[in-house]
Structures are given as structure tokens and as C-alpha cells.
Backbone bond lengths (Angstrom), bond angles and torsions (degrees), N, CA, C in turn:
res aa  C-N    CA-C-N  psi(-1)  N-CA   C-N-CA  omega(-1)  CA-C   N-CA-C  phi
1 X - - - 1.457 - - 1.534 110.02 -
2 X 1.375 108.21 134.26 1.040 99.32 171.05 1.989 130.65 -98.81
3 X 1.544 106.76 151.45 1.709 90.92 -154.89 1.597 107.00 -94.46
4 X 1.390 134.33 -176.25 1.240 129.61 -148.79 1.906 100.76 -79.42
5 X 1.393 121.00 -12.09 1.307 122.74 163.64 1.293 128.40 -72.42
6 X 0.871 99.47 -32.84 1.678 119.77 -176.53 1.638 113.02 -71.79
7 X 1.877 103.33 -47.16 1.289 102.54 177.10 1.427 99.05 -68.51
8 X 1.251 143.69 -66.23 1.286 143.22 -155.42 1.825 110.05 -57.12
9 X 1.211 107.77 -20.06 1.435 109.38 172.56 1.266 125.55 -96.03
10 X 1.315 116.09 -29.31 1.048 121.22 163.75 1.794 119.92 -79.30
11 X 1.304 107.42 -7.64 1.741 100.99 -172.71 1.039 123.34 -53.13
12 X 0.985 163.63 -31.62 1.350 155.23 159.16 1.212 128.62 -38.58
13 X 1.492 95.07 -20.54 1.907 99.65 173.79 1.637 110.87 -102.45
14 X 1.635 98.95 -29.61 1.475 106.32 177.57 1.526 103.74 -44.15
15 X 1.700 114.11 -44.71 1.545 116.59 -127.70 1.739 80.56 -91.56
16 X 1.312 142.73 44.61 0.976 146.13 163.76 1.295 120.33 -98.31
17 X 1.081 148.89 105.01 1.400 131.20 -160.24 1.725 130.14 -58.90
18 X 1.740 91.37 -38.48 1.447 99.14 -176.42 1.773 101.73 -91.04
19 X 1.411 120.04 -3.30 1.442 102.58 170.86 1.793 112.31 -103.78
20 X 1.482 105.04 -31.21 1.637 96.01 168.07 1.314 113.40 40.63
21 X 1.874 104.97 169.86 0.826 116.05 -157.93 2.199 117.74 -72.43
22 X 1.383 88.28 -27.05 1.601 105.27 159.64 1.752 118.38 -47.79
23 X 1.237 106.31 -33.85 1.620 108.45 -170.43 1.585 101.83 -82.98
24 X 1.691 112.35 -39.24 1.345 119.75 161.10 1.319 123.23 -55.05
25 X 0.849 143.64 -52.60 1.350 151.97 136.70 1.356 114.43 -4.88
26 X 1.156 139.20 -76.67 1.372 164.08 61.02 1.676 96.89 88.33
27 X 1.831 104.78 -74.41 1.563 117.16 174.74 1.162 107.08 -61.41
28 X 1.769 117.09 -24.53 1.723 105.44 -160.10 1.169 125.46 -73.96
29 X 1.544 101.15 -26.91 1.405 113.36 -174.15 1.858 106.40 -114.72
30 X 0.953 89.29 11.60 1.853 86.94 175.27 2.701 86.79 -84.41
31 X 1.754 76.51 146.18 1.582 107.13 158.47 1.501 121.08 -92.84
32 X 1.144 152.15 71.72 1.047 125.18 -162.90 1.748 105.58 -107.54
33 X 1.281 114.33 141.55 1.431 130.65 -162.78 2.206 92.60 -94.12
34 X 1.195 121.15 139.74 0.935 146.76 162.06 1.747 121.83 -107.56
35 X 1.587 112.37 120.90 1.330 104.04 -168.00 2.152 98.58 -114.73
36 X 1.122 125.05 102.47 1.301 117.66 -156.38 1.710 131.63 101.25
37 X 1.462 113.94 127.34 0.812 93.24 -165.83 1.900 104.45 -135.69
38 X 1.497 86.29 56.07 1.727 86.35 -164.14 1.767 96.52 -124.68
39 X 1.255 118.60 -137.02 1.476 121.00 -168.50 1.871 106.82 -29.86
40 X 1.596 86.41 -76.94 1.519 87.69 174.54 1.419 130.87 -64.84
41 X 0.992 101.20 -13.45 1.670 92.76 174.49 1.451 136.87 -114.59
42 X 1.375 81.98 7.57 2.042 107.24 160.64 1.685 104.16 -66.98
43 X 1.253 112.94 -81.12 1.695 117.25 161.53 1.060 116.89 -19.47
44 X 1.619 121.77 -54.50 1.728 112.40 -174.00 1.532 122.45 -75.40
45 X 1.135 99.03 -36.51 1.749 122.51 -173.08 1.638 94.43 -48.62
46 X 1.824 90.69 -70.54 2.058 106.81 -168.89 1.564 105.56 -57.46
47 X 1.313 125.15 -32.08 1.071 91.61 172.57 1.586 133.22 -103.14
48 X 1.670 109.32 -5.87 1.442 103.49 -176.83 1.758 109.64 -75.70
49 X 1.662 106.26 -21.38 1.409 114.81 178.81 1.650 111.35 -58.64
50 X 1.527 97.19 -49.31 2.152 118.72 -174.73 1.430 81.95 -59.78
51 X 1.721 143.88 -71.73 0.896 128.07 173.78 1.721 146.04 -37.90
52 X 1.543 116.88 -21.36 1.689 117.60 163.05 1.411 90.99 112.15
53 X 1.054 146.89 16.86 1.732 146.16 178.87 1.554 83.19 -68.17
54 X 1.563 113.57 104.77 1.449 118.79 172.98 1.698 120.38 -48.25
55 X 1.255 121.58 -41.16 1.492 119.78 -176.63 1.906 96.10 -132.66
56 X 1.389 97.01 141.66 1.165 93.23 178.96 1.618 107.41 -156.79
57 X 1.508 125.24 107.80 0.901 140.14 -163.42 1.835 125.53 -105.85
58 X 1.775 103.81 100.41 1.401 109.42 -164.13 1.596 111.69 -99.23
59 X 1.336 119.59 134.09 1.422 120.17 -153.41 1.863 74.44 -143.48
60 X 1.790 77.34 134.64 2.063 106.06 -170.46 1.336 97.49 -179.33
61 X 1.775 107.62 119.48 1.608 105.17 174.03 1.552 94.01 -95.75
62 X 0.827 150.32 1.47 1.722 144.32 167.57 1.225 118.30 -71.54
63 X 1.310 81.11 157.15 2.095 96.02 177.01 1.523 95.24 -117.17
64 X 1.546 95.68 161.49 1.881 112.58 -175.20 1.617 108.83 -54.23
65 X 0.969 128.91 134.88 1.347 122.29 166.14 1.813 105.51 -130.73
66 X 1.763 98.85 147.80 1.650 100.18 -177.19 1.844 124.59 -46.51
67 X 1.121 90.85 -22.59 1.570 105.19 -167.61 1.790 96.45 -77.25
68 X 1.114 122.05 -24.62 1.350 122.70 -162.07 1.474 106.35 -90.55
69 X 1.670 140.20 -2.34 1.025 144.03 -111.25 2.035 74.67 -136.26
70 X 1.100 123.96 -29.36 1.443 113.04 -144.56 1.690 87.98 -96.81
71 X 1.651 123.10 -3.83 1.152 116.67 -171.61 1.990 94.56 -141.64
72 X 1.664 128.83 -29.98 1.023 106.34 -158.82 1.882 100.17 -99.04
73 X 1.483 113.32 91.43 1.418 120.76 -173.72 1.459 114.04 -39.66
74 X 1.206 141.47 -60.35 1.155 137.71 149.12 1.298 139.69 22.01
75 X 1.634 99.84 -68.63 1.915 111.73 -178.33 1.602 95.91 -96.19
76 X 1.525 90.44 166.93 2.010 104.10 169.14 1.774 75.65 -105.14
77 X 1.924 79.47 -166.14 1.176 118.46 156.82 1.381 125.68 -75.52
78 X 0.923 100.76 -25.57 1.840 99.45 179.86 1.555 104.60 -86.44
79 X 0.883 120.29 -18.73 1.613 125.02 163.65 1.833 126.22 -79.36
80 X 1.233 113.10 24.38 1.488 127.85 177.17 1.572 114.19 -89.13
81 X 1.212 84.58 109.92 1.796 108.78 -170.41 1.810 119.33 105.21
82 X 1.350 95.24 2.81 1.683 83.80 -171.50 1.616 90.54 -103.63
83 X 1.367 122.62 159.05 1.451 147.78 174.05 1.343 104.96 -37.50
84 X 1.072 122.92 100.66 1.352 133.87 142.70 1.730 110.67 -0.31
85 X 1.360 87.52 -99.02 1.806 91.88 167.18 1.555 138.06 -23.93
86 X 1.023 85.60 -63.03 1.559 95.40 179.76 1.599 106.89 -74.57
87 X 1.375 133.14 -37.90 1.652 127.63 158.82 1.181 115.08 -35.86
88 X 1.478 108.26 -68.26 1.564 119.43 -167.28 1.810 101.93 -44.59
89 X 2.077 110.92 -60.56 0.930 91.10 -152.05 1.754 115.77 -74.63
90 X 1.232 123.00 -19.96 1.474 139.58 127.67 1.621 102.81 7.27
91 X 1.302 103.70 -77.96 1.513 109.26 -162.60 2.117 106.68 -54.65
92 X 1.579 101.38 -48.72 1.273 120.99 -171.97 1.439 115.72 -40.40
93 X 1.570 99.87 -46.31 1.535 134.87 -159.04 1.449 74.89 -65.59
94 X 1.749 134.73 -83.79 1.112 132.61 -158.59 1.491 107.55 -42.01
95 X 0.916 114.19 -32.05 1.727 118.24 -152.05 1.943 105.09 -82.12
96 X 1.311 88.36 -31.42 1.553 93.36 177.26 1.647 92.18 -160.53
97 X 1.388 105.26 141.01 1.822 125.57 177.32 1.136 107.99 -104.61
98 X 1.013 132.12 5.40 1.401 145.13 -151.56 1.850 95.83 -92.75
99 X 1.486 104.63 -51.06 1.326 117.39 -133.17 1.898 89.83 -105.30
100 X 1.194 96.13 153.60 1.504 110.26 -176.85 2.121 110.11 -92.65
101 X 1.479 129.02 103.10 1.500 110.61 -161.13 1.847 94.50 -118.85
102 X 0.894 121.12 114.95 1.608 114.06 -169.06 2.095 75.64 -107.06
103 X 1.868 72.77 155.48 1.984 94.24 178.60 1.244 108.85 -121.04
104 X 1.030 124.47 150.73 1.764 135.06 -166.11 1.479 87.05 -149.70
105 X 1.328 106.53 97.25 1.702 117.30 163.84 1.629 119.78 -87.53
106 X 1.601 111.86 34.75 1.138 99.08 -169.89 2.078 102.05 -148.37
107 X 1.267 113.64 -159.61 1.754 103.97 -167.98 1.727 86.41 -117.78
108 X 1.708 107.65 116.53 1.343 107.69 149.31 1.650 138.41 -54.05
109 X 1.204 114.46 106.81 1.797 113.24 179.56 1.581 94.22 -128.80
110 X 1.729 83.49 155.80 1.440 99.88 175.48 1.654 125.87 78.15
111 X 1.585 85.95 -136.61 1.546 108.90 169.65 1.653 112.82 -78.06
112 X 0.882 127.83 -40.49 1.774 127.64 -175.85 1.709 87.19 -53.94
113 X 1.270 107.10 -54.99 1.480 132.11 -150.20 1.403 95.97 -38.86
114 X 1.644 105.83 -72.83 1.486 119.91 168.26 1.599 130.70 -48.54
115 X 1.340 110.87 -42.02 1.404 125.15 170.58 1.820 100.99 -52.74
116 X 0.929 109.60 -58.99 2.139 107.38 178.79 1.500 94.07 -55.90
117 X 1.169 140.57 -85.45 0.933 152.93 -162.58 1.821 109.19 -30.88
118 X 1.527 96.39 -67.14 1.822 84.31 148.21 1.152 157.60 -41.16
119 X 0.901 115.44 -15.24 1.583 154.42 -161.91 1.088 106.57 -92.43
120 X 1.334 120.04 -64.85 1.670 141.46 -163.59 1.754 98.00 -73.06
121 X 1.054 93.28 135.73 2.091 110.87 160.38 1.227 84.91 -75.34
122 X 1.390 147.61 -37.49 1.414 130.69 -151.51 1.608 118.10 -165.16
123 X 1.506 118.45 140.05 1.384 99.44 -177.92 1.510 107.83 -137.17
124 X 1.494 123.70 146.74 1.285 129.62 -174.78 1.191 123.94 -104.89
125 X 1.195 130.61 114.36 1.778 113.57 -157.01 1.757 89.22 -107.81
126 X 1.148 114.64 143.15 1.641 137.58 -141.98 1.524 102.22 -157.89
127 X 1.573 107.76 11.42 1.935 98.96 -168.97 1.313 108.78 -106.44
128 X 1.016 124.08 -155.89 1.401 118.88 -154.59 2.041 106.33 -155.26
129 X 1.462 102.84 3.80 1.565 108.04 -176.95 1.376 112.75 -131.20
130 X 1.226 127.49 125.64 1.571 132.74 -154.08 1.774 85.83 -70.06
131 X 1.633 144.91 -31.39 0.847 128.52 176.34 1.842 132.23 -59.11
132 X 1.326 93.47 -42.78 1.404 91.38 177.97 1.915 104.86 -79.46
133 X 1.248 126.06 -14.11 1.269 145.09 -167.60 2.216 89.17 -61.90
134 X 1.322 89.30 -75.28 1.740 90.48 -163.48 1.749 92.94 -84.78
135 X 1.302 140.60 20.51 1.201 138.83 147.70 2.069 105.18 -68.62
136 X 1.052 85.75 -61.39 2.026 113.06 -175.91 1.734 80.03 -43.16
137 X 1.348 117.76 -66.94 1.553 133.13 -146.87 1.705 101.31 -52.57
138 X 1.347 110.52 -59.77 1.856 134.75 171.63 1.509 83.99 -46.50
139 X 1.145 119.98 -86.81 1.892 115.35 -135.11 1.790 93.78 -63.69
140 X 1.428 128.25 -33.85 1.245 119.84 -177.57 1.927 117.45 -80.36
141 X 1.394 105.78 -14.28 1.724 99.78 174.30 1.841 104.24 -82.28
142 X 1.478 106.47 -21.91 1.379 124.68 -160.38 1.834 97.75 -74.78
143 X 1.371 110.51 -50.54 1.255 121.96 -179.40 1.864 119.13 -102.38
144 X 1.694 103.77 13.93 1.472 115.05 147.71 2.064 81.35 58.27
145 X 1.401 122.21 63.46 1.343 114.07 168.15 1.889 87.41 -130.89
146 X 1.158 102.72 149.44 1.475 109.63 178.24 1.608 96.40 -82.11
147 X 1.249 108.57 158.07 1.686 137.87 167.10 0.839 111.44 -114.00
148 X 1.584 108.62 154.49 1.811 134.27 -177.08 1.573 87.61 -124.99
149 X 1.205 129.10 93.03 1.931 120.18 156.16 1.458 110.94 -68.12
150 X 1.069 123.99 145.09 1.189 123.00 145.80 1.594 123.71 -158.57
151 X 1.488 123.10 157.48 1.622 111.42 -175.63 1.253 90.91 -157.79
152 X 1.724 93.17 167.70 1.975 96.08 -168.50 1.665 74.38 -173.84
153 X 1.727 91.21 149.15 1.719 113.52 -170.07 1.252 112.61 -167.69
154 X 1.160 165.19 168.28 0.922 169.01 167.95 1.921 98.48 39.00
155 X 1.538 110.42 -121.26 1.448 106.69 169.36 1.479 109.43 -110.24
156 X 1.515 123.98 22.55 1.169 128.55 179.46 1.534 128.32 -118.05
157 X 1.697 126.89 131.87 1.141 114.98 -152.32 1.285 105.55 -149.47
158 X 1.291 119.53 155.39 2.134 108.73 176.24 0.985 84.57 -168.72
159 X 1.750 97.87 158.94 1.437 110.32 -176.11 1.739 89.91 -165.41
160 X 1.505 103.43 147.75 1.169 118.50 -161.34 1.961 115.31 -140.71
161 X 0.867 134.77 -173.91 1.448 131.43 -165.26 1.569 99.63 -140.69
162 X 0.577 131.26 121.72 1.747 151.72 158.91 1.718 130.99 -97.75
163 X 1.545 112.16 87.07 1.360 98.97 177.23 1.354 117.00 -129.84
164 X 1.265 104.18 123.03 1.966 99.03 -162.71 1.874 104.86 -79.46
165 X 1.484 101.72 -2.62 1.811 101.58 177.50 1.371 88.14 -64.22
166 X 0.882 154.81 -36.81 1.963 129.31 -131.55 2.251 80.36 -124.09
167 X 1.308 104.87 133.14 1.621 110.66 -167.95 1.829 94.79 -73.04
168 X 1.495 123.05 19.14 1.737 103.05 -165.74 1.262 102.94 -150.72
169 X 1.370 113.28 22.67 1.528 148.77 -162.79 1.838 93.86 -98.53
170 X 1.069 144.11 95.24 1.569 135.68 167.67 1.654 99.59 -57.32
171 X 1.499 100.74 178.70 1.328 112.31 171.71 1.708 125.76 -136.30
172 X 0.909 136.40 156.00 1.378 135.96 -167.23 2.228 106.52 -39.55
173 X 1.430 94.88 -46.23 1.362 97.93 -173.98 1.361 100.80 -66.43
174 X 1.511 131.53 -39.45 1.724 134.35 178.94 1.677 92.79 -49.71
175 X 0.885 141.51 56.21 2.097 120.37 -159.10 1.698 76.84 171.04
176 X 0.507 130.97 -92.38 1.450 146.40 -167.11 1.421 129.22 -85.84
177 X 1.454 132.10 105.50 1.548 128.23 177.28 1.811 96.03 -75.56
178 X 1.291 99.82 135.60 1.651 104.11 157.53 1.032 129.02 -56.71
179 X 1.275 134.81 -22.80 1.426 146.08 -158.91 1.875 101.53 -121.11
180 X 1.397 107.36 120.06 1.393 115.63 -174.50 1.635 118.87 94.84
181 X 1.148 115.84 9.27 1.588 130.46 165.51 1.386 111.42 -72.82
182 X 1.443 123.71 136.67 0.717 104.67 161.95 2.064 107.65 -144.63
183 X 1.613 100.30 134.79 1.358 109.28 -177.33 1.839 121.74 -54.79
184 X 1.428 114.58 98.26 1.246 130.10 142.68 1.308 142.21 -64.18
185 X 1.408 120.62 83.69 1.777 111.44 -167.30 1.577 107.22 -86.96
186 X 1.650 109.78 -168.66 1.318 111.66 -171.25 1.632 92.41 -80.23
187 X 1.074 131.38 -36.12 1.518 148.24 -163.32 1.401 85.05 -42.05
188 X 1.439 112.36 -82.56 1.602 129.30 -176.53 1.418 131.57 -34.54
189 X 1.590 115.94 -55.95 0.854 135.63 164.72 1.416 141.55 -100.55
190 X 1.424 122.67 -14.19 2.180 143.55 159.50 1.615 80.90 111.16
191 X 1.561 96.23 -176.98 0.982 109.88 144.98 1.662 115.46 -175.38
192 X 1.410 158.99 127.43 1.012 145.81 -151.22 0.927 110.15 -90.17
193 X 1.492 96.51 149.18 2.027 104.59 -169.34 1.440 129.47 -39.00
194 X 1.412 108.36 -52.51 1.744 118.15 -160.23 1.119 104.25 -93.17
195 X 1.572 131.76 2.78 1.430 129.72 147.15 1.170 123.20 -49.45
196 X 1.597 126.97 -57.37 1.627 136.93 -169.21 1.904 91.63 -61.48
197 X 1.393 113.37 -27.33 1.383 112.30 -167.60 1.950 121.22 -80.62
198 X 1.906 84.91 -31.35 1.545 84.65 -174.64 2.294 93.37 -87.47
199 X 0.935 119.13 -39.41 1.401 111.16 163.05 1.316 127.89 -55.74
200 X 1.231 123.74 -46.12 1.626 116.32 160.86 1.409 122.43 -65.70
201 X 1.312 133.30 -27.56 1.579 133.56 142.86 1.619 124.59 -32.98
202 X 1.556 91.98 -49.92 1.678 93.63 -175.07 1.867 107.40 -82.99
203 X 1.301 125.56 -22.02 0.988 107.58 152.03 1.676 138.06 -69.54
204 X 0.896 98.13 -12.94 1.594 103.20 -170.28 1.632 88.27 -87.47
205 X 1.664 132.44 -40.48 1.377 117.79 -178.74 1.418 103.11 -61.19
206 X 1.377 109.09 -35.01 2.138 106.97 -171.92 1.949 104.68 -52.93
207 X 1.266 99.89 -59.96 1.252 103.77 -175.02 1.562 101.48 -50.15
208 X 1.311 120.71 -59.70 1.559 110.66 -155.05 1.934 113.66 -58.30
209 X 1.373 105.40 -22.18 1.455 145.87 174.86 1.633 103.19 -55.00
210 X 1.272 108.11 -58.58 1.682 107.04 -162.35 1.661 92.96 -96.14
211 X 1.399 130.31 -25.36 2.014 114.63 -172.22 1.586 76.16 -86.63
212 X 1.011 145.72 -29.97 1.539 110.07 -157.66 1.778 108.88 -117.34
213 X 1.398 99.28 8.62 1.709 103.72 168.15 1.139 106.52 64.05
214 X 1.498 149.06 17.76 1.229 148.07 -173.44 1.932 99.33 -114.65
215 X 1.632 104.63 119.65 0.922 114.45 -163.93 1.786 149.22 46.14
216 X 0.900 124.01 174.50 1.481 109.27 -163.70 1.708 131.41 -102.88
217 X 1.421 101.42 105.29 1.285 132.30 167.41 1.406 114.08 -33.94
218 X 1.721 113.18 130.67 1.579 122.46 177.55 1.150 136.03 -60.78
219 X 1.307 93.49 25.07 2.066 108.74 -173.52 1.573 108.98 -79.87
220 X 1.493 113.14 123.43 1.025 124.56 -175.91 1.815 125.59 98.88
221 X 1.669 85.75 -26.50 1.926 97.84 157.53 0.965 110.43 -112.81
222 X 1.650 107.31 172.26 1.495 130.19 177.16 1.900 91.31 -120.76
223 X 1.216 99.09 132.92 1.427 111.79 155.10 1.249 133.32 -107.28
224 X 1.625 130.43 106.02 1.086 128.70 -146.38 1.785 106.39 -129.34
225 X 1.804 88.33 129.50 2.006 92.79 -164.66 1.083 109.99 -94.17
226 X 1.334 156.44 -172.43 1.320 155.80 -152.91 1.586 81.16 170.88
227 X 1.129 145.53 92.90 1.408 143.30 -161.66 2.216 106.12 -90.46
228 X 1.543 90.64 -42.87 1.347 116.04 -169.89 1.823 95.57 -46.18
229 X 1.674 109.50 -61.14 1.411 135.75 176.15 1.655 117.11 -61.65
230 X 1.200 95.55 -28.78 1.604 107.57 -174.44 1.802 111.11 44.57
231 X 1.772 95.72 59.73 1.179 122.35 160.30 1.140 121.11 -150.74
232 X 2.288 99.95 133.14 1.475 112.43 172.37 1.529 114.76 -87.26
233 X 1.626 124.50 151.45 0.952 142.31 150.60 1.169 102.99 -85.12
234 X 1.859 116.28 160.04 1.181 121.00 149.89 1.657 106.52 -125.05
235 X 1.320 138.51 136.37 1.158 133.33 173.79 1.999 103.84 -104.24
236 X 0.879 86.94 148.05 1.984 103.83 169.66 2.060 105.00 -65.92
237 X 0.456 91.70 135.17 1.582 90.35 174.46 2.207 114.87 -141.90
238 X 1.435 72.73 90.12 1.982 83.86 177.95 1.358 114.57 -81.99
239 X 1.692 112.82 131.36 1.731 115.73 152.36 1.358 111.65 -3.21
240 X 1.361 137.41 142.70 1.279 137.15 137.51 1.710 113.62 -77.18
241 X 1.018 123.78 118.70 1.504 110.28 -169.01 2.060 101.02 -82.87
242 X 0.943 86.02 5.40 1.887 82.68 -175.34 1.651 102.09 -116.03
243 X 1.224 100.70 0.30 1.713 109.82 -170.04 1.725 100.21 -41.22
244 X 1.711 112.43 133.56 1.685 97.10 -177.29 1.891 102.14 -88.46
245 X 1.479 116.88 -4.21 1.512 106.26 175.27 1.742 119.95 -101.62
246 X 1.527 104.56 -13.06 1.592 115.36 -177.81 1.349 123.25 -106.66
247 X 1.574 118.60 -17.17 1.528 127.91 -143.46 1.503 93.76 -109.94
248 X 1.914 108.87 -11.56 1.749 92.42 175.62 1.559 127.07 -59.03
């Protein structure tokens, strides 16, 4: 149930008909796991928290750096050198008391990796290295939790939905071979500010989209930004039927 603070803070989403107080509900008790906690995952964090996502768990082994400041909204300046994670979820806490934000200042592998991932109704991948990318991809088809992908670099960005519950749902590896990737950061290549912002927005609507079943989730497309042009693509995105992480 929700209590007389909650409705009044949350109203604006209540006062929707098809999301109501059920869809609120819905956020309260969803877990959702956060993987990153920099461009993209400043945007996702602030808003699924401002939104009532009851537990919400942000995992970042980095500390603030100046360079990160011109795109990751989140930190100040007076926050240079302290944990990512633990800032952000810091910041959240202020933003709403409501909401439960645990910090993981460190790099999920393995078994932990999978164990969070279990855990979560939902997980948002926010990273930036094709390795931990189809690591995230395995432990979440393995433990049947839907994904939020998303990436942004230069002025270009996409983000896509992954849920191995539904049998016609592809998966990050169907999109991507593991072998022949190779990691591009912003360091390497720039990337302009209000990109990480309009892509971490659209993930945080995907997620709020698939825990609360209100309207239709990016599973099966890719949405692709051209920010410079200020034009989206959408591509079709089919099962791989030979996929070696989805097709067992």
C-alpha cells in the first residue's frame, strides 16, 4: 500500500490512467540492479529513484574524475575522487527518502555477478566495455531477468530491451558476436554531453515500461540516435536461432 506521501509524490504518474496507482505499486516493489554509474547511469539512477523504484542497486568501481563532470550530471566538483557509487546513491537518497539505494563500489565477476543479477526484477546495463556487456548479457538470460542496453559515444547512441522471459525476445549476444569487439571509450573517442542524457532517459523510460507493463517495451528493436542530425532509427532485431547464450 501505498502511504499518504508517497501518493502525493508520486501523483503525476498516478494521475495517468493506464499507469495508476497499480503501476506505482509495481515501481515500489520492483529491485532493479544498475551496472555503472557514470554518463549513463547518472540519468538512470536520478530518475528511476525520483520515480519510486523501491530498491535500487548502483555498482561502479571508480572515483569522480574532472573530466567526467562535463557529461556525468550527478557529481559536483567538490565530489572529485570520491566513489561514484556511493555519491550518486547519496545524491538519490536526498532526492527521494522514500526509496531504498544500496552502493557497490566495486566490479561484479562471476558468481557475485550472477547472484545480484538474481536478485533484481530488472537490470540496466550503463557500462562502457563489450566485456562486462555480454558477461551482464549470460548471467541475465541464465537467471531469465530482462535488460535495459544502452551506449552513447561520440554523438551516437542506442539502446535496446532484452528479455529472455518472452521465447521471441533476442539477446545482446544475438546483436553482437563476442569475438572481434573492440572497446571504444569516451576518453578515446569524446562524446557530447546531452547525449549520455537523452540515452540514459530513454532507458530509465524502458525499464519503468517493462516492471510496470504499461506500454511497449524495446524488445526485439534497437533504437538508434544520430544526436548531431537529431534522428532515430529503429532496426528489427530477430532471435539468433544458433545463438551459443539464448538458443539453449
Amino acid at each position: 500500500m501505498l502511504s499518504d506521501d508517497e501518493l502525493l509524490r508520486y501523483s503525476r504518474q498516478i494521475l495517468m490512467p493506464r499507469f495508476d496507482i497499480s503501476g506505482q505499486e509495481k515501481l515500489q516493489s520492483a529491485r532493479v540492479l544498475v551496472l555503472g554509474a557514470g554518463g549513463l547511469g547518472c540519468p538512470v539512477a536520478l530518475y528511476l529513484g525520483a520515480a519510486g523504484v523501491g530498491t535500487l542497486t548502483l555498482v561502479d568501481d571508480d572515483n569522480i574524475e574532472l573530466a567526467n563532470l562535463q557529461r556525468q550530471i550527478g557529481f559536483e566538483t567538490a565530489q572529485l575522487g570520491e566513489s561514484k557509487a556511493e555519491s550518486l546513491a547519496d545524491r538519490i537518497r536526498r532526492i527521494n527518502p522514500l526509496v531504498s539505494v544500496n552502493a557497490l563500489n566495486q566490479r561484479l565477476e562471476g558468481e557475485v555477478l550472477a547472484r545480484r543479477v538474481a536478485e533484481a526484477t530488472l537490470v540496466v546495463d550503463c557500462t562502457d566495455n563489450f566485456n562486462t556487456r555480454f558477461a551482464l548479457n549470460r548471467a541475465c538470460v541464465a537467471a531469465k531477468v530482462p535488460l535495459v542496453s544502452g551506449a552513447a559515444i561520440r554523438g551516437e547512441g542506442q539502446v535496446s530491451v532484452y528479455d529472455s522471459r518472452r521465447e521471441d525476445s533476442p539477446c545482446y549476444h544475438c546483436l553482437y558476436p563476442e569475438q572481434g569487439n573492440e572497446d571504444l571509450t569516451c576518453s578515446e573517442a569524446g562524446v557530447i554531453a546531452p547525449l549520455v542524457g537523452m540515452i540514459g532517459a530513454t532507458q530509465a523510460m524502458e525499464a519503468i515500461k517493462v516492471i510496470s507493463g504499461v506500454g511497449t517495451p524495446l524488445i526485439g528493436r534497437l533504437l538508434i540516435l544520430d544526436a548531431w542530425e537529431m534522428q532515430w532509427r529503429e532496426m528489427k532485431l530477430a532471435r539468433d536461432p544458433s545463438c551459443p547464450v539464448c538458443s539453449g
